[in-house]
C-alpha positions as CSV (number, residue, x, y, z in Angstrom):
1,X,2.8,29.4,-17.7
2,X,5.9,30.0,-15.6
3,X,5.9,26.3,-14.8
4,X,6.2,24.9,-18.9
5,X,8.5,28.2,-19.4
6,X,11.1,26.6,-16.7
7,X,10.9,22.9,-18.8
8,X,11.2,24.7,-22.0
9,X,14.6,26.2,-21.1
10,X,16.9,23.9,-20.2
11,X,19.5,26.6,-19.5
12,X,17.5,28.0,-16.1
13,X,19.3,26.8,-13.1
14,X,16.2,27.5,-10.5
15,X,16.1,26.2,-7.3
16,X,12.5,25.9,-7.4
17,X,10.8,24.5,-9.8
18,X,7.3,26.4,-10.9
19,X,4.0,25.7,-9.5
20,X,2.5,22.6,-10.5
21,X,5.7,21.3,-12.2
22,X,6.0,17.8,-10.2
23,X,2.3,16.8,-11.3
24,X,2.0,18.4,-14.7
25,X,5.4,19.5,-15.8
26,X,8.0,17.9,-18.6
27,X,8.9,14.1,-17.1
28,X,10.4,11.5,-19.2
29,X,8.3,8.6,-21.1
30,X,8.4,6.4,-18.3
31,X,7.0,8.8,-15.8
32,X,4.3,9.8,-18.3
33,X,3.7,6.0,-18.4
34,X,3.6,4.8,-14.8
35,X,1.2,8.1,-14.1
36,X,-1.2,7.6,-16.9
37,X,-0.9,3.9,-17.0
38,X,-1.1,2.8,-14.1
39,X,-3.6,0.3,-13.1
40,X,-4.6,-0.9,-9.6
41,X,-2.2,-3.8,-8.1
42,X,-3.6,-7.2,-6.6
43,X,-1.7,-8.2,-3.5
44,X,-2.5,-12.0,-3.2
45,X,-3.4,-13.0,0.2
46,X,-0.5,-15.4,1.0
47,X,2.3,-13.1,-0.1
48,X,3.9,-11.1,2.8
49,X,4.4,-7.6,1.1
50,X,5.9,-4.0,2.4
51,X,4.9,-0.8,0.8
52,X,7.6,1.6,1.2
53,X,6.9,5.1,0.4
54,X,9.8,6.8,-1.3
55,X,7.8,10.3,-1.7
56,X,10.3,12.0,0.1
57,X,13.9,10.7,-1.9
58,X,11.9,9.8,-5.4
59,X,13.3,12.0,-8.2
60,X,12.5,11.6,-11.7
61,X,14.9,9.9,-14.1
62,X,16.3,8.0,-11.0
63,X,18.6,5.0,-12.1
64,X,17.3,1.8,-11.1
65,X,20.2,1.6,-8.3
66,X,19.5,4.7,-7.2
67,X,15.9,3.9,-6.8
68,X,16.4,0.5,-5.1
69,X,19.1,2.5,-2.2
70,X,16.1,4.6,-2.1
71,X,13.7,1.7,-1.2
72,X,16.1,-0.6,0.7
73,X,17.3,0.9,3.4
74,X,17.3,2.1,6.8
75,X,13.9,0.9,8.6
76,X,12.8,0.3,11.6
77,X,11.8,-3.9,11.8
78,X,11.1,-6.2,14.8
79,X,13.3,-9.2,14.9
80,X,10.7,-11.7,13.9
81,X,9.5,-9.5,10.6
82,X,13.0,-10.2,9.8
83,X,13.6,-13.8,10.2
84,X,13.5,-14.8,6.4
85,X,10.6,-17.4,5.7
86,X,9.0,-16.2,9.2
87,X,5.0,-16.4,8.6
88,X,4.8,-11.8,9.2
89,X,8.7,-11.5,7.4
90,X,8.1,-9.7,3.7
91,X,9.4,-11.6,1.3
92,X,9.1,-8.5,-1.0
93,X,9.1,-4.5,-1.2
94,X,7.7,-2.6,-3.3
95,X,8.6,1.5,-4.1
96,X,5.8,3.2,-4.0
97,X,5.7,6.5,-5.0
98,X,2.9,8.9,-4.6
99,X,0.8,6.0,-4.7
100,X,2.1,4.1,-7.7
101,X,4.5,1.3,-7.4
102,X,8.0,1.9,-9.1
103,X,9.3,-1.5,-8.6
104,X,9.3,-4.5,-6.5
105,X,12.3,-6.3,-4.6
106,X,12.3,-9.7,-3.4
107,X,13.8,-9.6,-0.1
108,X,16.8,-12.2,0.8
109,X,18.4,-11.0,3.7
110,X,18.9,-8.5,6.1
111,X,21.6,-5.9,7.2
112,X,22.4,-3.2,9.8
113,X,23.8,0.0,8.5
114,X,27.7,0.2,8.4
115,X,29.4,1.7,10.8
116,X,31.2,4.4,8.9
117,X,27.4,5.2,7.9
118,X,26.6,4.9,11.6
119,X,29.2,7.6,12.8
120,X,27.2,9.9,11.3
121,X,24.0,9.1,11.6
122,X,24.0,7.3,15.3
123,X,20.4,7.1,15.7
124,X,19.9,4.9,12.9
125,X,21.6,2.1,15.0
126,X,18.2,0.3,15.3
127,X,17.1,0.2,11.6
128,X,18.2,-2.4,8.8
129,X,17.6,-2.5,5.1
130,X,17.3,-6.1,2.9
C-alpha cells in the first residue's frame, strides 16, 4: 500500500522509495516492456560478447547516453581483450540489467580515463572503457 501511495503522489519528495517499489511499483512503458517482454537472448558462438551489469547505476527513465556512460566505462581489461579484432577482444557489450539486456554496443576502440577524471578517482588508473 505505502509503495502505490508514494507513485500516486507525485508531490512526495522521499528518499526511500516503499517496499517493493523497484520490482512492482509505477515504471514507464518501456520498463513494463523489457520486464514482461523479455525473451531469452542467443549469443552465437563466434561473436565475442561482454555482459556488463549496470544493477548498481541503472535508473529508470535513463536517457540512452546516460545509459551507454553507464555501460562503457571504467573496467578492468587485459591488454590482449583489448586489441580490437583480437580472437578473446569483445566486439560488443551489452547492459544488462537485473538480468535483462538494455542495449548492446559494438565496441570500436578503447580509452583510459582522463586525467581530470583520474585526480579524483586515482585508483581507476588501470581501467578503460570502449
Amino acid at each position: 500500500m505505502e509503495s502505490a501511495a508514494i507513485d500516486l503522489l507525485d508531490s512526495l519528495t522521499n528518499e526511500v522509495v516503499g517496499q517493493g517499489a523497484i520490482e512492482r511499483g509505477r515504471m514507464p512503458v518501456s520498463d513494463v516492456n523489457a520486464k514482461y517482454g523479455a525473451v531469452p537472448i542467443q549469443i552465437d558462438a563466434t561473436h565475442c560478447v561482454v555482459l556488463i551489469r549496470i544493477n548498481d547505476t541503472f535508473v529508470r527513465g535513463m536517457t540512452d547516453d546516460a545509459l551507454y556512460e553507464a555501460t562503457r566505462k571504467w573496467w578492468k581489461i587485459g591488454p590482449t581483450e583489448r586489441q580490437i579484432g583480437s580472437s578473446v577482444a569483445p566486439r560488443w557489450a551489452m547492459a544488462v540489467y537485473r538480468g535483462i539486456v538494455r542495449a548492446v554496443y559494438r565496441i570500436e576502440a578503447w580509452e583510459r580515463p582522463p586525467e581530470d577524471y583520474l585526480a579524483v578517482y586515482p585508483d581507476d588508473a588501470p581501467r578503460w572503457g570502449f
